[in-house]
N, C-alpha and C positions, 0 to 999 in steps of 0.2 A: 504494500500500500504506500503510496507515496506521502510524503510528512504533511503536502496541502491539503490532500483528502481528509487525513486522519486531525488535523487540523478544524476542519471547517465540518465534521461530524459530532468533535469536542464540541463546539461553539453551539451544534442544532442546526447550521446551516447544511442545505442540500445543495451539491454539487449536479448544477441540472446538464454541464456538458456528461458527467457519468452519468446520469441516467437516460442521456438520449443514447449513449453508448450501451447500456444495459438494453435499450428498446432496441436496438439496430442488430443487438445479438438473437430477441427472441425473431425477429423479422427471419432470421438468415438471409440465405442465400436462394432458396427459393421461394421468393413471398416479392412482388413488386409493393412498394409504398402506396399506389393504387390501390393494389389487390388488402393489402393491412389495414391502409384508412380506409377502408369501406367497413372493413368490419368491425373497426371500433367507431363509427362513427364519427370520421374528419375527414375532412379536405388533404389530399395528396401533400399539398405544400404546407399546411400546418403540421403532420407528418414530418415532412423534409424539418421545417425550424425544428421540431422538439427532437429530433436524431441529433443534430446537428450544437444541440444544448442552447440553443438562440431564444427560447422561450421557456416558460414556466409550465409544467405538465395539469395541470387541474384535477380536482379531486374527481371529478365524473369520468375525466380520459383515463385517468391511470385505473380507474374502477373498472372500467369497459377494458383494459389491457387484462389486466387480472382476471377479470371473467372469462376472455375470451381464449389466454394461452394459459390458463392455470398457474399462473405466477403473482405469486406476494408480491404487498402493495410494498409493505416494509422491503422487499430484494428490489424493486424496482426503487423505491426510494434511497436503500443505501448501499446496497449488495450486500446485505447483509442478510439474515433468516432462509426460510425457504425460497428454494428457488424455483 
C-alpha cells in the first residue's frame, strides 16, 4: 500500500482515483463501459470520469455496483473487506 493511501484512509478520506481503479478491475476486460453503465444505471462517460477517479462515486452508483457484480460497498470504497 502506498504511505498516501494509507494516509488518506487514516484521515476517513477516500481515494476516488483507487476506487475508479477498483471499478475498472470488476469491468475487466471483457465488459465495454457501454455494456457496465447500462447496467448500473449511467451514462458511458460518467462511467469513463468515475474509472478515471475525476468524480465522486455516489451512494446509489456504488449501490447498483454492488448489487450488480457482488462486490462490497466497503472493497469498493477502500479495498479493503470482501471483495
Amino acid at each position: 500500500m502506498k504511505k498516501s493511501s494509507a494516509r488518506a484512509r487514516s484521515k476517513g478520506q477516500i481515494s476516488w482515483a483507487a476506487v475508479g481503479r477498483r471499478i475498472r478491475e470488476i469491468r475487466g476486460f471483457d465488459m465495454t463501459q457501454a455494456e457496465f453503465s447500462r447496467r448500473i444505471g449511467v451514462t458511458q462517460g460518467y462511467l469513463s470520469l468515475l474509472e478515471r477517479g475525476e468524480v465522486e462515486g455516489g451512494a446509489a452508483v456504488l449501490l447498483a455496483i454492488s448489487r450488480a457484480f457482488g462486490k462490497s460497498v466497503d472493497w469498493l470504497l477502500t479495498g479493503e473487506g470482501r471483495k
